[in-house]
C-alpha positions in Angstrom: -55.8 -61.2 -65.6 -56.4 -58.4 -63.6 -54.5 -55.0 -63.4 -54.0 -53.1 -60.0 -52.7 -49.6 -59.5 -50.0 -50.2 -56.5 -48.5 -47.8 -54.2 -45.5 -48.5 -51.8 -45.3 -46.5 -48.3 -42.8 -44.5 -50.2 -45.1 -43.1 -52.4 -44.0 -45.2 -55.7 -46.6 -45.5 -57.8 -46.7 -49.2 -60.2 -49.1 -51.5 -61.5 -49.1 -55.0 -60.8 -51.0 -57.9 -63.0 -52.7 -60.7 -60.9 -54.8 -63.6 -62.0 -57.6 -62.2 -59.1 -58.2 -60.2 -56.4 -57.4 -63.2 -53.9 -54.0 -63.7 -55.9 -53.2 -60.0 -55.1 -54.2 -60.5 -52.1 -52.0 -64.0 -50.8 -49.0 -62.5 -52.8 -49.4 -59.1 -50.6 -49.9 -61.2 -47.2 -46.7 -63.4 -48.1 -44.5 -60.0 -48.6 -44.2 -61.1 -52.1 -45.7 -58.0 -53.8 -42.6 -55.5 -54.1 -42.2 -51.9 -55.1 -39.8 -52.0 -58.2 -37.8 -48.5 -57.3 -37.2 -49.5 -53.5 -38.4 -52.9 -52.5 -40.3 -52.2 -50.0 -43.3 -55.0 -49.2 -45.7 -52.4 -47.6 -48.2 -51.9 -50.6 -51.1 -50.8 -51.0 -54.1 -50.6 -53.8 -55.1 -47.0 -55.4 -58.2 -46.7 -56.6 -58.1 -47.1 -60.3 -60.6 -46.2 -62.7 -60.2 -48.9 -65.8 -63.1 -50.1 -67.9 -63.8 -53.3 -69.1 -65.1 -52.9 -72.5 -66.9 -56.0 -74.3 -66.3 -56.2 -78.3 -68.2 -54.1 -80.3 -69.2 -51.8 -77.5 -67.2 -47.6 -77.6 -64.2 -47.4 -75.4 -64.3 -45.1 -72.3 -61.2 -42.7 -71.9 -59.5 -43.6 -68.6 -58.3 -40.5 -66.2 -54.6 -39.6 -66.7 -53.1 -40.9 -63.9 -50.8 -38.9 -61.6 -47.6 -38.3 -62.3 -44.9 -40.7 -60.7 -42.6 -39.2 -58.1 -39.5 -37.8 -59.4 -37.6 -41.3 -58.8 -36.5 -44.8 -60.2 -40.1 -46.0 -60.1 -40.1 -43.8 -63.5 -37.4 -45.6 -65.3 -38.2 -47.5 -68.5 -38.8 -51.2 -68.1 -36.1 -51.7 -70.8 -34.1 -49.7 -68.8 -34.2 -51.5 -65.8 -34.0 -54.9 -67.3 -30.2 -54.0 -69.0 -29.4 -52.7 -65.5 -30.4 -56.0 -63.8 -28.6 -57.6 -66.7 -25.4 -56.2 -65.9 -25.6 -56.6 -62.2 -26.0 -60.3 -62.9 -22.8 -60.4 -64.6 -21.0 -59.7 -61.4 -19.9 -62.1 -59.4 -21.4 -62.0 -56.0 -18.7 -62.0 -52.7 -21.5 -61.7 -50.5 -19.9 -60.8 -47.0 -16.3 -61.3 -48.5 -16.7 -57.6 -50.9 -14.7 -55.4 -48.1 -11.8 -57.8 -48.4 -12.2 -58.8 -52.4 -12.3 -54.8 -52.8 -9.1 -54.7 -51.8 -7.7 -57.2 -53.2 -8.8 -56.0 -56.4 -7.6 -52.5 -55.2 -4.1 -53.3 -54.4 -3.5 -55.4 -57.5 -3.5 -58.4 -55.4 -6.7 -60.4 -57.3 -7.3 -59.9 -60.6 -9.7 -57.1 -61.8 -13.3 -57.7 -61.7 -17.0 -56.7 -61.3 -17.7 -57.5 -57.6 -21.1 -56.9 -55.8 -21.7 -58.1 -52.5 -22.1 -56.6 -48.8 -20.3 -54.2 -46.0 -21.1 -52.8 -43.1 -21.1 -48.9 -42.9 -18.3 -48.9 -41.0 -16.4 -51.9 -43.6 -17.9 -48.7 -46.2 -16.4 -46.0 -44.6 -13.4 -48.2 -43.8 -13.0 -48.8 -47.9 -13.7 -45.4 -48.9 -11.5 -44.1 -46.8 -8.3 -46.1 -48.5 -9.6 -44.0 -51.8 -11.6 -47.7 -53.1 -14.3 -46.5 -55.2 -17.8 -48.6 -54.5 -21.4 -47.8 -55.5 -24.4 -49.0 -53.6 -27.0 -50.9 -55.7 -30.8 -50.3 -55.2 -32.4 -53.2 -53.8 -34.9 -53.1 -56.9 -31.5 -54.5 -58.8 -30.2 -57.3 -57.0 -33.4 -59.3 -55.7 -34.6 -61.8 -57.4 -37.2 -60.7 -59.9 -38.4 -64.7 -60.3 
């Protein structure tokens, strides 16, 4: 196993665990390496400065790395699992959320965790009726198999 120091184009900094270089390397090519704070595929390798130590030989201190940008990328791991959890508790309306909003809004269905999708203007359309809607980050609601 072998531990890379990632970077997206949005300057998230993460470390991904491969079983080789050329594993890294055919996960990156088929868009499959993703940063965990935005999702975004374009990522790159840092240099990183680990040591392989063999038993019985001192250790060598690794440089601190830098310091995370001030964003999700910093969360906890627990953290971020729970929130996945709950999101996958919802049910999923997909293209239907504008319309099961309401529903839900005007006491027409009965009340329930929803996720799905909406345009901006089905958004501001909602939001303008006084229906209260977050956005999830993408990091939440892919597939993290």
């Amino acid at each position: 196993m072998i531990v890379f120091d990632l970077i997206c184009s949005h300057g998230h900094v993460f470390e991904g665990w491969f079983a080789s270089g050329e594993a890294f390397e055919s996960q990156q090519k088929g868009k499959l390496v993703r940063c965990p704070a935005c999702d975004d595929w374009h990522v790159a390798r840092r240099p990183s400065a680990r040591v392989h130590v063999r038993k019985g030989e001192a250790a060598v201190d690794e440089p601190e790395k830098p310091e995370a940008p001030e964003a999700i990328a910093g969360m906890p791991a627990d953290l971020v699992a729970k929130l996945r959890e709950i999101v996958k508790k919802t049910e999923d309306v997909g293209e239907r959320f504008p319309e099961e909003a309401r529903k839900i809004h005007y006491e027409e269905a009965p009340k329930r965790a929803i996720r799905g999708k909406a345009s901006k203007a089905e958004a501001d359309a909602l939001t303008e009726e006084g229906i209260e809607f977050s956005q999830l980050p993408p990091f939440l609601t892919r597939d993290t198999h």
